[in-house]
OpenMM code with the backbone's topology and positions (N, CA, C; nanometers):
from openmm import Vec3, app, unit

residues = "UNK UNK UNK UNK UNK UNK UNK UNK UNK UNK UNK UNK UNK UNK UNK UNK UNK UNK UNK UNK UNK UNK UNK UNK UNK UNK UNK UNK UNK UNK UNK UNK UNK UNK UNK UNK UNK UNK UNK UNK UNK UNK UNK UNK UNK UNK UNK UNK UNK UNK UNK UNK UNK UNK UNK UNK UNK UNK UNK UNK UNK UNK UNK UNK UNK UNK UNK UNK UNK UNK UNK UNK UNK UNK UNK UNK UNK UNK UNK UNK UNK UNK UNK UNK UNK UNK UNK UNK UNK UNK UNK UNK UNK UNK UNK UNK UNK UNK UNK UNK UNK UNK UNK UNK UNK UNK UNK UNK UNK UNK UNK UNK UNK UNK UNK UNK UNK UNK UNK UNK UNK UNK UNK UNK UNK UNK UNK UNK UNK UNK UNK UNK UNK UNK UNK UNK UNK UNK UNK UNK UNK UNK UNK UNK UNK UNK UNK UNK UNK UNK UNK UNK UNK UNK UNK UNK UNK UNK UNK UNK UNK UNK UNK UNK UNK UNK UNK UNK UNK UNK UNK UNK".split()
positions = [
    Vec3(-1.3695, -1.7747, -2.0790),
    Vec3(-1.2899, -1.6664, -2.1304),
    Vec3(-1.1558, -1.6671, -2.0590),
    Vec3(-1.0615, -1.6457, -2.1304),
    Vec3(-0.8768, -1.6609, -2.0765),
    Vec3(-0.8380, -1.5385, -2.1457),
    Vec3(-0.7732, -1.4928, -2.0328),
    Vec3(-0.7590, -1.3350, -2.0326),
    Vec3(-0.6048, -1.3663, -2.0573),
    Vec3(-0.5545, -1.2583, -2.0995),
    Vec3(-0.3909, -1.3169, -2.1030),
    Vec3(-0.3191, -1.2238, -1.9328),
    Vec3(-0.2773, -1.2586, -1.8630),
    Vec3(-0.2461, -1.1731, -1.7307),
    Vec3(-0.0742, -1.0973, -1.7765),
    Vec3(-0.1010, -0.9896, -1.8517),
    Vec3(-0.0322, -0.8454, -1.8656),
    Vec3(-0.0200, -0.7476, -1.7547),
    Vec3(0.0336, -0.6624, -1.7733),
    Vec3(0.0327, -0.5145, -1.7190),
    Vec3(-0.0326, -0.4492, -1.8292),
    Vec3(-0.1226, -0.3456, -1.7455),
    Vec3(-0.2108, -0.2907, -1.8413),
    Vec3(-0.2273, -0.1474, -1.7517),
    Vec3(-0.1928, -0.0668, -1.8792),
    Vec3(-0.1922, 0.1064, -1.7612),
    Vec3(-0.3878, 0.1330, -1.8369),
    Vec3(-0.4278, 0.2098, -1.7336),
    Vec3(-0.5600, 0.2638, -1.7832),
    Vec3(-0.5742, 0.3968, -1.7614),
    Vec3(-0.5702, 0.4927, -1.8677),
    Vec3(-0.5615, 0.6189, -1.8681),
    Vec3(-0.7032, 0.6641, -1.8497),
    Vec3(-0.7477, 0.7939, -1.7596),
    Vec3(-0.8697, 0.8436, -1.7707),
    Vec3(-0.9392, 0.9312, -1.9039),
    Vec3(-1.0489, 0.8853, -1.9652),
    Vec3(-1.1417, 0.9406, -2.0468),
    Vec3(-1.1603, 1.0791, -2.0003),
    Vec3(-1.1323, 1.1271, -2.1510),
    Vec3(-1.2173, 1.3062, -2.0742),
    Vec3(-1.3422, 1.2949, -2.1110),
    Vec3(-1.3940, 1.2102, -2.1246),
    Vec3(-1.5677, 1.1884, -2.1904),
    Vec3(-1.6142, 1.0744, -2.0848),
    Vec3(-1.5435, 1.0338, -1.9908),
    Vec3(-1.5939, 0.9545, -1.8497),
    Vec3(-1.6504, 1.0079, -1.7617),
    Vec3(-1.8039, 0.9516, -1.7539),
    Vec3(-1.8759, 1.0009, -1.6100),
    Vec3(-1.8538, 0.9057, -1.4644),
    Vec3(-1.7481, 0.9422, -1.4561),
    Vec3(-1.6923, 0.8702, -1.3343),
    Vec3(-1.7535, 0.9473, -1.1834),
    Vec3(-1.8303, 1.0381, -1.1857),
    Vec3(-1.8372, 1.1086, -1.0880),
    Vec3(-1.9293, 1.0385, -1.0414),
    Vec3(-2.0438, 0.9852, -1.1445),
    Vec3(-2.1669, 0.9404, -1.1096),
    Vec3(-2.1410, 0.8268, -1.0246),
    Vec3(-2.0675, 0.7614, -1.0803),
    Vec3(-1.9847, 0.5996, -1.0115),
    Vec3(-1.9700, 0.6679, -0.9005),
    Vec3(-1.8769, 0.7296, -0.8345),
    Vec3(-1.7786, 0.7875, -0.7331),
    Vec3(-1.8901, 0.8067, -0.6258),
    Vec3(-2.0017, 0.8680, -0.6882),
    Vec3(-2.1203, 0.9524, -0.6129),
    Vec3(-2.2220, 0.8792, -0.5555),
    Vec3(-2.2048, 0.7426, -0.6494),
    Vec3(-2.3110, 0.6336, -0.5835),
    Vec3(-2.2569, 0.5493, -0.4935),
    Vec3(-2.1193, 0.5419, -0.5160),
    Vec3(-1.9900, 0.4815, -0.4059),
    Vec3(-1.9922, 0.5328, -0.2608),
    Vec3(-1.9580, 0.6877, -0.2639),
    Vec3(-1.9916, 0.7710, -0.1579),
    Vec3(-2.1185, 0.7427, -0.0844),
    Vec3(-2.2348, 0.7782, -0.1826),
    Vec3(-2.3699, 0.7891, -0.1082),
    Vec3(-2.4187, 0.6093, -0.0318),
    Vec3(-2.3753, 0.5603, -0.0731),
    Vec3(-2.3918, 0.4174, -0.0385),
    Vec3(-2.2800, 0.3755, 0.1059),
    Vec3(-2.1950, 0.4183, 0.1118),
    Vec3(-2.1077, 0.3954, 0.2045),
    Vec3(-2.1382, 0.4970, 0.3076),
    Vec3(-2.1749, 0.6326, 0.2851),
    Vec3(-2.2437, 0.7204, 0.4212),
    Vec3(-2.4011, 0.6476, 0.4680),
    Vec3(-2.4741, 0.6084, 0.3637),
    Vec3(-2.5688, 0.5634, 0.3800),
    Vec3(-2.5900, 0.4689, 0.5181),
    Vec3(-2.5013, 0.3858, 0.4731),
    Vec3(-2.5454, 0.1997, 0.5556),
    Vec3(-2.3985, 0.2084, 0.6157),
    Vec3(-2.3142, 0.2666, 0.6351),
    Vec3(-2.2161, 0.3214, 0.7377),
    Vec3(-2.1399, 0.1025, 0.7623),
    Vec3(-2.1223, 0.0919, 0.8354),
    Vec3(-2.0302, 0.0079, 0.9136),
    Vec3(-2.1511, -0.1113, 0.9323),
    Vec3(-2.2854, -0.0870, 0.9441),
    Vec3(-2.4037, -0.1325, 1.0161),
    Vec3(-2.4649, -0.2507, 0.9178),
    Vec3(-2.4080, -0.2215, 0.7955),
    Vec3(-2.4973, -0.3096, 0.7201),
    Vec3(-2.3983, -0.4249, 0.6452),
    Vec3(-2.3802, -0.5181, 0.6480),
    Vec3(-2.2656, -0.6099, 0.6055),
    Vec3(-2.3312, -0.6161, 0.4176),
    Vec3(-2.2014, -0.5362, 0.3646),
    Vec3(-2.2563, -0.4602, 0.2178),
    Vec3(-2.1815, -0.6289, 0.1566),
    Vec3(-2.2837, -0.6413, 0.0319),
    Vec3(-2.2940, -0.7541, -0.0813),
    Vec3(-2.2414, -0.6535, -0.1694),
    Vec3(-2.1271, -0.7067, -0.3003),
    Vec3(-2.1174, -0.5946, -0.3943),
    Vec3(-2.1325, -0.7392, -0.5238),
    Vec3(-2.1617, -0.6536, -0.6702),
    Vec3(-2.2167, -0.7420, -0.7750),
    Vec3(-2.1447, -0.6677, -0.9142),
    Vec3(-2.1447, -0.7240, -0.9965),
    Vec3(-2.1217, -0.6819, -1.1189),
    Vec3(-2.2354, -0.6810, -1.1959),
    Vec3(-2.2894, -0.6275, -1.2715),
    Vec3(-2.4304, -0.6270, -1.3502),
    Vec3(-2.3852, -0.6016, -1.4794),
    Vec3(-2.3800, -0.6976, -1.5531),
    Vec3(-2.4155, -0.6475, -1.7543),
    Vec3(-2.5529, -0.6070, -1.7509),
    Vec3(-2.5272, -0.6139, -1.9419),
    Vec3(-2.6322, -0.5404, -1.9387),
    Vec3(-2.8211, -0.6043, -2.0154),
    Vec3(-2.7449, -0.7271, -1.9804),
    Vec3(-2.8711, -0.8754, -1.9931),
    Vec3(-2.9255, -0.8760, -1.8653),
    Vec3(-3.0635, -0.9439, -1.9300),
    Vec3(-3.1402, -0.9584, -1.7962),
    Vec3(-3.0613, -1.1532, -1.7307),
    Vec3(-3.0470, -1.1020, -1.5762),
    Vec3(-2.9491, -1.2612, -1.5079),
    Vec3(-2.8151, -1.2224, -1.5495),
    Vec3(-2.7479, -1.0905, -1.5964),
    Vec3(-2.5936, -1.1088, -1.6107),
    Vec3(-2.5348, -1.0591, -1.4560),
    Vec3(-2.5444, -1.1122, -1.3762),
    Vec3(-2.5177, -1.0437, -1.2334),
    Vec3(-2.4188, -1.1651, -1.1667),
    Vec3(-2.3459, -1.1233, -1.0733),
    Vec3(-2.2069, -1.1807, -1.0268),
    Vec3(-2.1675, -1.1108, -0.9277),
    Vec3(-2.1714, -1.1971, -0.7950),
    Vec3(-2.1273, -1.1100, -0.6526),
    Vec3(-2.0024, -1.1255, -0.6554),
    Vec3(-1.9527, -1.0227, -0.6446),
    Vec3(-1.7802, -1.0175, -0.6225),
    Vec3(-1.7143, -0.9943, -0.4487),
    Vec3(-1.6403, -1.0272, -0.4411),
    Vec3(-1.5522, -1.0450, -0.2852),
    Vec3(-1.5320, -0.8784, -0.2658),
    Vec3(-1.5296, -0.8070, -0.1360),
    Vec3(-1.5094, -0.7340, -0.1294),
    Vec3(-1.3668, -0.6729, -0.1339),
    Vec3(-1.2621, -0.7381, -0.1645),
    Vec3(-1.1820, -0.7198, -0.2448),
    Vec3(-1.1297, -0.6767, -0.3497),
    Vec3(-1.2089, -0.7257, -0.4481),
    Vec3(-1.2119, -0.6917, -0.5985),
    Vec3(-1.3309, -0.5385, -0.5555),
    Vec3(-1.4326, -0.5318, -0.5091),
    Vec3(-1.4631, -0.4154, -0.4768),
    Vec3(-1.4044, -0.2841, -0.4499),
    Vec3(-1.2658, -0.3018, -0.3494),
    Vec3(-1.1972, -0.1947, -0.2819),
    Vec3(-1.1081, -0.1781, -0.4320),
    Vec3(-1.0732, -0.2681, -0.5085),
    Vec3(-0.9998, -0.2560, -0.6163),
    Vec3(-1.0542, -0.1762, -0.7242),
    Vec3(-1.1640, -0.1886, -0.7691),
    Vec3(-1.2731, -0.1147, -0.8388),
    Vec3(-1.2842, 0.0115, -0.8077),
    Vec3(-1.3242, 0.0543, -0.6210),
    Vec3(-1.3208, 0.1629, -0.6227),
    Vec3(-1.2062, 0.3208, -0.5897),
    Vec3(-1.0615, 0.1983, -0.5810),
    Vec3(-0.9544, 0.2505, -0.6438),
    Vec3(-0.9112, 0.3103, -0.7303),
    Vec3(-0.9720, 0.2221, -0.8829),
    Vec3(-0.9191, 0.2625, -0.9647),
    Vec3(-1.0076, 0.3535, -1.0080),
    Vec3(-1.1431, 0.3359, -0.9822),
    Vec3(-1.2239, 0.4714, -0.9955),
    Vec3(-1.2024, 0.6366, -0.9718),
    Vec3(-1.1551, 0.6223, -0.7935),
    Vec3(-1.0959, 0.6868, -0.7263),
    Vec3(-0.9946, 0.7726, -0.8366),
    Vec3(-0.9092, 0.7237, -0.8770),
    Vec3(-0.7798, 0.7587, -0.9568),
    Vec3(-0.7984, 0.8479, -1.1094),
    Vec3(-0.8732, 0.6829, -1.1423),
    Vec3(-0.9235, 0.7992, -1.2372),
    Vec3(-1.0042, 0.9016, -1.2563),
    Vec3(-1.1014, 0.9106, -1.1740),
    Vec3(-1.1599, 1.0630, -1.1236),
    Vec3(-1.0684, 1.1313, -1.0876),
    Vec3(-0.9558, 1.1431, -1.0704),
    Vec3(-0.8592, 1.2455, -1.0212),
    Vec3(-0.7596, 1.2506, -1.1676),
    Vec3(-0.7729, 1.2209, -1.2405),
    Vec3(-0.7283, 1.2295, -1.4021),
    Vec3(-0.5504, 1.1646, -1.3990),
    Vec3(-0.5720, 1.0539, -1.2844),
    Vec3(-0.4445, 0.9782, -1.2354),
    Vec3(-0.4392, 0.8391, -1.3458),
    Vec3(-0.3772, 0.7818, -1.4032),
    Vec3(-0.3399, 0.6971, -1.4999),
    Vec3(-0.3531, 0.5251, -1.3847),
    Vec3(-0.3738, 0.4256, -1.4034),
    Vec3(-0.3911, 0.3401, -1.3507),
    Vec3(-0.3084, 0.2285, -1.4239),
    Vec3(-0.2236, 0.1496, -1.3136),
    Vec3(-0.1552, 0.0258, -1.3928),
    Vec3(-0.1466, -0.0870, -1.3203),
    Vec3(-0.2903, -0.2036, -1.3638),
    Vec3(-0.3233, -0.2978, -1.3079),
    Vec3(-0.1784, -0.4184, -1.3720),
    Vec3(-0.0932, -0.4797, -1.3004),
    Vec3(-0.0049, -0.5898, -1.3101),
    Vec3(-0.0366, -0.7413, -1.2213),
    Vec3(-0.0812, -0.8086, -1.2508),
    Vec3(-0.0273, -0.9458, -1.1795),
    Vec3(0.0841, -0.9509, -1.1588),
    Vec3(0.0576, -1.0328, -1.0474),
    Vec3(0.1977, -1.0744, -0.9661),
    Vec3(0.1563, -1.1547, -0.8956),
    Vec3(0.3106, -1.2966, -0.8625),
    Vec3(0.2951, -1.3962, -0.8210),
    Vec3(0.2635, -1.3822, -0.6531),
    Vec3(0.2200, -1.4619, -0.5782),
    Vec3(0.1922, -1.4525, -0.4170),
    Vec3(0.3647, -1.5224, -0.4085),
    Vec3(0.4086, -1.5793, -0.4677),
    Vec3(0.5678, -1.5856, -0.4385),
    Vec3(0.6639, -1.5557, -0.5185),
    Vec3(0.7620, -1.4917, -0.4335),
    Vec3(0.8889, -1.3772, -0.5063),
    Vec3(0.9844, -1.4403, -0.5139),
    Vec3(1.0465, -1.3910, -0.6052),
    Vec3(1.2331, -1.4790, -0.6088),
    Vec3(1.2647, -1.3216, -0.5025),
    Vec3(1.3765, -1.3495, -0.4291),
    Vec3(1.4337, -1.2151, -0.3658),
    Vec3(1.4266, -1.1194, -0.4997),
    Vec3(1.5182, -1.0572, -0.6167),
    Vec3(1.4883, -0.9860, -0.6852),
    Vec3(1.3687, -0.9014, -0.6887),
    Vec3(1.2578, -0.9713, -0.7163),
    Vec3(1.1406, -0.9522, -0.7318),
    Vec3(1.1278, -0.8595, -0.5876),
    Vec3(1.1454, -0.9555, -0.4584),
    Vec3(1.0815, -0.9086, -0.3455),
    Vec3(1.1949, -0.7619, -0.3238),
    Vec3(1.3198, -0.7588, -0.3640),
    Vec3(1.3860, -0.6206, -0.3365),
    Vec3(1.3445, -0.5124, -0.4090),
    Vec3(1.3245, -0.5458, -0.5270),
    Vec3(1.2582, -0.4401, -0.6383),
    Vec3(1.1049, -0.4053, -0.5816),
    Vec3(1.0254, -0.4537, -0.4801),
    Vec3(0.9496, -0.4110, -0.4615),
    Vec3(0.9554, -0.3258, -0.3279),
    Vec3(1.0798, -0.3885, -0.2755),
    Vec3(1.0591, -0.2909, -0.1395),
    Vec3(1.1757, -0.1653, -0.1847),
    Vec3(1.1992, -0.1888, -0.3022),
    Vec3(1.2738, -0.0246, -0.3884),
    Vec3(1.4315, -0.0914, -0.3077),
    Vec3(1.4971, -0.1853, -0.2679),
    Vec3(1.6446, -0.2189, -0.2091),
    Vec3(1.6961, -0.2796, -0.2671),
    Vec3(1.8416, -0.2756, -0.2695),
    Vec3(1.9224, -0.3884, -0.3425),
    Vec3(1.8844, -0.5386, -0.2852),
    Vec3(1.9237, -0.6379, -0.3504),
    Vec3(1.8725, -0.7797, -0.3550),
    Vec3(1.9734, -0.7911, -0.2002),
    Vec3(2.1291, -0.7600, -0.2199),
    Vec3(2.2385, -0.8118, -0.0981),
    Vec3(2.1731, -0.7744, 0.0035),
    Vec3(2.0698, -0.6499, -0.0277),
    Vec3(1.9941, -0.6228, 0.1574),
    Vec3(1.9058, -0.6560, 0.1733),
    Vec3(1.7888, -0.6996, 0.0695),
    Vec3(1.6905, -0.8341, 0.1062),
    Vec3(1.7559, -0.9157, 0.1749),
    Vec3(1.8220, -0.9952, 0.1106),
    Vec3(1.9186, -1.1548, 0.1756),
    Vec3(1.9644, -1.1118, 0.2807),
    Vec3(2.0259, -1.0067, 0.3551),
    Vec3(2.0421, -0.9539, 0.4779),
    Vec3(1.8808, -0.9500, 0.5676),
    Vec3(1.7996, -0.8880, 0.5118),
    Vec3(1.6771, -0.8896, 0.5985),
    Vec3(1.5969, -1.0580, 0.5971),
    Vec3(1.6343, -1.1482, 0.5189),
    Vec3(1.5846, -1.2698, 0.5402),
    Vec3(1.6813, -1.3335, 0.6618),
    Vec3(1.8387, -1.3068, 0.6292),
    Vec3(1.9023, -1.3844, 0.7304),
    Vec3(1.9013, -1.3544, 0.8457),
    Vec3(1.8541, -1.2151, 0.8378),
    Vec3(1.8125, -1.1218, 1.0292),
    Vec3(1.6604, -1.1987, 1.0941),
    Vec3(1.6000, -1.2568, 1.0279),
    Vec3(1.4433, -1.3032, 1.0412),
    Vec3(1.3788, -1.2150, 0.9907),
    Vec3(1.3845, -1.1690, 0.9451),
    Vec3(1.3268, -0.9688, 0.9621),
    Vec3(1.1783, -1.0066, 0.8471),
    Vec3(1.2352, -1.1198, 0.7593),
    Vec3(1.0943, -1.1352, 0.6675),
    Vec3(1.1324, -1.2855, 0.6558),
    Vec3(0.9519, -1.3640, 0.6390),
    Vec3(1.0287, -1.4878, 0.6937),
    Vec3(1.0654, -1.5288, 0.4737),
    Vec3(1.0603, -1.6494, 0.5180),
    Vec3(1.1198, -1.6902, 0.3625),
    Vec3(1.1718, -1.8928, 0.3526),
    Vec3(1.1441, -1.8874, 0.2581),
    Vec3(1.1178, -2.0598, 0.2298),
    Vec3(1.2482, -2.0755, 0.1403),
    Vec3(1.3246, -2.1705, 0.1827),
    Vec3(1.4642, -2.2051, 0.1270),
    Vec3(1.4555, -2.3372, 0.0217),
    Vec3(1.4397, -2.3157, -0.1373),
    Vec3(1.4602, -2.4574, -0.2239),
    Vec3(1.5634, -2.4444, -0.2784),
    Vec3(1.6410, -2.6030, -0.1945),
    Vec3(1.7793, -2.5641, -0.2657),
    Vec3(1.8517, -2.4509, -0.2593),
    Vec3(1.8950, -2.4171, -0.3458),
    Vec3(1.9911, -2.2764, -0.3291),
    Vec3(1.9039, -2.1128, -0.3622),
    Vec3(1.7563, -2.1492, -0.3906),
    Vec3(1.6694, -2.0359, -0.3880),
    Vec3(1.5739, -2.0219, -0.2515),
    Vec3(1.5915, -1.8971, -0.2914),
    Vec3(1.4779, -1.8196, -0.1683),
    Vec3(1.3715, -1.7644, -0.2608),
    Vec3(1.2734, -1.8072, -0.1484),
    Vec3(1.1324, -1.7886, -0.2166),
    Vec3(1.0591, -1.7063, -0.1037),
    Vec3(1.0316, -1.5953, -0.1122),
    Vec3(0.9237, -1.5202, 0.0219),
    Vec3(0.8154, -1.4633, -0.0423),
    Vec3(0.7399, -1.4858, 0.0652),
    Vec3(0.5873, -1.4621, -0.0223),
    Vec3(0.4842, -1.2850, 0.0211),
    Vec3(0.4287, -1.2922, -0.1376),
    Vec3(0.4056, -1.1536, -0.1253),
    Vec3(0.3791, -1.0554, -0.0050),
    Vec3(0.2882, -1.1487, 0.0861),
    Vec3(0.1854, -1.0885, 0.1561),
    Vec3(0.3215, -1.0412, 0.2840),
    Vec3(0.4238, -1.1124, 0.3008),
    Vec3(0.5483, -1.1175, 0.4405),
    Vec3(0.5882, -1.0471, 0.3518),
    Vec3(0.6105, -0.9858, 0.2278),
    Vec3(0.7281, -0.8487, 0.2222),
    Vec3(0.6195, -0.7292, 0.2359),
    Vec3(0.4677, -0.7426, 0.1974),
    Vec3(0.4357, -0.6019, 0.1798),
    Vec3(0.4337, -0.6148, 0.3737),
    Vec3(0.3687, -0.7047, 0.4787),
    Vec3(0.4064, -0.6634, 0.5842),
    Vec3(0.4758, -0.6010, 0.6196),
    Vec3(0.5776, -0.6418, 0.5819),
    Vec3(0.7440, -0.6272, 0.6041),
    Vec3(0.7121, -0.4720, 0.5778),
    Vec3(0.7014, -0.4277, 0.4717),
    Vec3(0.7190, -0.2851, 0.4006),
    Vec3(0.6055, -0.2079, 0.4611),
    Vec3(0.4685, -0.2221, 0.5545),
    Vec3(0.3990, -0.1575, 0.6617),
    Vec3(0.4613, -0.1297, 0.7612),
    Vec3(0.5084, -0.2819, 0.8597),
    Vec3(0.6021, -0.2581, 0.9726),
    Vec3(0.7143, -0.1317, 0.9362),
    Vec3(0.7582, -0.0926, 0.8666),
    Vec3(0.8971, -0.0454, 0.8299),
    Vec3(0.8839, 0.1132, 0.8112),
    Vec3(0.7311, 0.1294, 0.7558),
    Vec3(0.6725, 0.2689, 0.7201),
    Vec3(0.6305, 0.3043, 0.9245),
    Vec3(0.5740, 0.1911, 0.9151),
    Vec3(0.5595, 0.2395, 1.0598),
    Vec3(0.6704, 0.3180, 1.1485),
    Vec3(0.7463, 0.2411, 1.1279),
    Vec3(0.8513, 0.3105, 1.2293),
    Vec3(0.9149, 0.3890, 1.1865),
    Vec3(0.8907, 0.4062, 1.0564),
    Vec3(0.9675, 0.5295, 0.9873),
    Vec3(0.8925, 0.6492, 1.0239),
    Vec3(0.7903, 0.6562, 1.0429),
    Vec3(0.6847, 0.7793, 1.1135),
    Vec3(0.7160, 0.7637, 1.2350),
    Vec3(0.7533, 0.6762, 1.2887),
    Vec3(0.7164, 0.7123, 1.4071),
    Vec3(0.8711, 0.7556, 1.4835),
    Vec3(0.9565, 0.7137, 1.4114),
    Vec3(1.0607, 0.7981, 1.4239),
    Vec3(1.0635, 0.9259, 1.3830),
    Vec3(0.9737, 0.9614, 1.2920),
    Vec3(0.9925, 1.1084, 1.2351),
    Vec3(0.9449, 1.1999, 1.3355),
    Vec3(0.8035, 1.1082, 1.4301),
    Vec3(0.7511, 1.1833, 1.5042),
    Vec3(0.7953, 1.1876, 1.6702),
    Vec3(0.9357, 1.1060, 1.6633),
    Vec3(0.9804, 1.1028, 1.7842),
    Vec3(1.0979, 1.2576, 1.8042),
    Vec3(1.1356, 1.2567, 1.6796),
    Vec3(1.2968, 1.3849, 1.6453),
    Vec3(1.1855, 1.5090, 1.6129),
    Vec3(1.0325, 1.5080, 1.5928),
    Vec3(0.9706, 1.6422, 1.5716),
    Vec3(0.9891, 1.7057, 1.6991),
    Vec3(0.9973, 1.8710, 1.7190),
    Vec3(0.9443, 1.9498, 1.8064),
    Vec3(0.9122, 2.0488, 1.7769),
    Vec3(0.7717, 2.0438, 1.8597),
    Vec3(0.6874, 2.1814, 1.8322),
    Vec3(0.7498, 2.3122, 1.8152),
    Vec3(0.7293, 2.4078, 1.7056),
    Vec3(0.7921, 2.4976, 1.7297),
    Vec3(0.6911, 2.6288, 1.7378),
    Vec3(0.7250, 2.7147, 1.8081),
    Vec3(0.6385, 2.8656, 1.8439),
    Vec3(0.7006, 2.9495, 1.7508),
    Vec3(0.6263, 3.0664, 1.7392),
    Vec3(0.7240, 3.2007, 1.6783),
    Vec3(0.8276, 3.2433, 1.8000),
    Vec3(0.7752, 3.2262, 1.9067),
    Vec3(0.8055, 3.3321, 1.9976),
    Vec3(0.9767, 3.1749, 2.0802),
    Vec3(0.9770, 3.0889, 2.0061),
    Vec3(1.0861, 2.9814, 2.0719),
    Vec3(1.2427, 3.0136, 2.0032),
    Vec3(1.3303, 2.9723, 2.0511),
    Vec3(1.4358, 3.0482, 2.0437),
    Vec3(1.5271, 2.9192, 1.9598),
    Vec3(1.5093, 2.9425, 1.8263),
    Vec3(1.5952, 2.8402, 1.7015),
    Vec3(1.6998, 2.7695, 1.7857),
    Vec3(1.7987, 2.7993, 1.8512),
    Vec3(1.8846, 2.7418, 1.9103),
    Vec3(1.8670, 2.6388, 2.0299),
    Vec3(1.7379, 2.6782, 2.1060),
    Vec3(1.6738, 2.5586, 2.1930),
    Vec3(1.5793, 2.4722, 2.1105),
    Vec3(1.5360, 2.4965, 2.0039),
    Vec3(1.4757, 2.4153, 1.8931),
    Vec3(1.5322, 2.3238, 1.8666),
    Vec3(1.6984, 2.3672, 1.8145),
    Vec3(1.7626, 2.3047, 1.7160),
    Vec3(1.8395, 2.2021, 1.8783),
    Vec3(1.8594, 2.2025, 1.9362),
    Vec3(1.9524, 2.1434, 2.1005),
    Vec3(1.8066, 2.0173, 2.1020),
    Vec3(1.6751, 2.0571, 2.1147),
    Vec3(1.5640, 1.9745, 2.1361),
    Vec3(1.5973, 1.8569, 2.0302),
    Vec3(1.6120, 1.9188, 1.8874),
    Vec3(1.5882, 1.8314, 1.8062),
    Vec3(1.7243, 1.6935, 1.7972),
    Vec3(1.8131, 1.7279, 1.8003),
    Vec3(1.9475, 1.6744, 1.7963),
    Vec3(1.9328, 1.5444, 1.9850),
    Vec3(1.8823, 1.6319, 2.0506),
    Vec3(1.8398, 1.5324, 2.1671),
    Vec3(1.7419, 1.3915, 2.1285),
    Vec3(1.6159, 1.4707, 2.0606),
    Vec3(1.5817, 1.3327, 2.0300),
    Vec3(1.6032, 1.2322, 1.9356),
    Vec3(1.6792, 1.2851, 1.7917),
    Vec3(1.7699, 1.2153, 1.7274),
    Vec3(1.8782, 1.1413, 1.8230),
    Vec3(1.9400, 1.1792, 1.8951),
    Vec3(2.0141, 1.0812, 1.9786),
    Vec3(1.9663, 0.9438, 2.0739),
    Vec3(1.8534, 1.0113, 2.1359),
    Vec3(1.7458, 0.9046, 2.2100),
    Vec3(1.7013, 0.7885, 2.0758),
    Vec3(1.6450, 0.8553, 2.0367),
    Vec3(1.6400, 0.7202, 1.8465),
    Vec3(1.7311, 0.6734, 1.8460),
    Vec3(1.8578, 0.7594, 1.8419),
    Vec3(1.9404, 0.6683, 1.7969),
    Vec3(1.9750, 0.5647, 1.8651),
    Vec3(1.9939, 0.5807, 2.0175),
    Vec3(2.0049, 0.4720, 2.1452),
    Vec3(1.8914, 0.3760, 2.1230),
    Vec3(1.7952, 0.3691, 2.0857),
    Vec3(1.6983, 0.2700, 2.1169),
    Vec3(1.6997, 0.2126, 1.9986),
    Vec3(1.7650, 0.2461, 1.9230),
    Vec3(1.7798, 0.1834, 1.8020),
    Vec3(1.9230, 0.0705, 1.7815),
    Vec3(2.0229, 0.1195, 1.8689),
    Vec3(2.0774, 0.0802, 1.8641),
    Vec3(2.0971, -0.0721, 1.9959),
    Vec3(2.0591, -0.0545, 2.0892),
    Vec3(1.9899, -0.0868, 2.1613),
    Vec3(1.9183, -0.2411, 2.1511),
] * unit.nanometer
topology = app.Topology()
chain = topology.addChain("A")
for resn in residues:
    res = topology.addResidue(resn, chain)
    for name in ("N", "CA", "C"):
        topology.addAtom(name, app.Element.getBySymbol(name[0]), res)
């Protein structure tokens, strides 16, 4: 069987018993916890139609389950494991001139043919973890606690301090 590889959105059924799925997902994962190295399968509905799947395609399954139990729309796309820059800027939501800036910084690595750049999926979504990372963790460097009883103006002096410290180590 040759599937044609589309984008395909999957809207949730209001006549889907997805809970039951969800519920045997749940109860199976509290069940055998971390302890039991879990096999997952596909089953038709012949006797011998059975097929162990990678736990991969598993976490994917119970994604989209996930989603659509929450009456969230689902849109499965292929995509290549290698990007033209375009591709790889449109996914990290940036213009292409600041991809090609983050390849020529090292910042993501990337394979040069000829006059194309080619970087591969798995080094931009890194790329786009590392980046969330520090984006929290900058958020949580400029936070300060605030009381009822603290005085807005030593709040606001706190906060502007550690925006500056970021900013030094950033610059740095």
């Amino acid at each position: 069987m040759t599937a044609t590889l589309t984008q395909h959105t999957y809207l949730p059924a209001a006549d889907q018993d997805l809970a039951r799925v969800y519920d045997f997902l749940a109860a199976h994962s509290e069940r055998h916890g971390a302890t039991v190295e879990p096999t997952y399968a596909l089953i038709g509905s012949g006797p011998g139609e059975r097929v162990e799947v990678p736990r991969e395609i598993h976490e994917v399954l119970l994604h989209v389950v996930q989603a659509l139990q929450a009456g969230k729309a689902v849109t499965v796309a292929p995509m290549s494991t290698r990007l033209t820059t375009q591709q790889a800027a449109d996914l990290l939501m940036i213009s292409r001139p600041t991809l090609v800036k983050l390849l020529e910084d090292g910042l993501i690595p990337h394979e040069r043919n000829s006059s194309r750049r080619m970087v591969l999926l798995a080094d931009v979504l890194a790329y786009r973890d590392r980046r969330r990372a520090e984006q929290y963790a900058a958020l949580e460097a400029t936070s300060v606690p605030l009381d009822d009883e603290d005085d807005l103006q030593e709040a606001l002096a706190q906060m502007r301090e550690a925006r500056a410290a970021v900013g030094a180590r950033r610059r740095n």
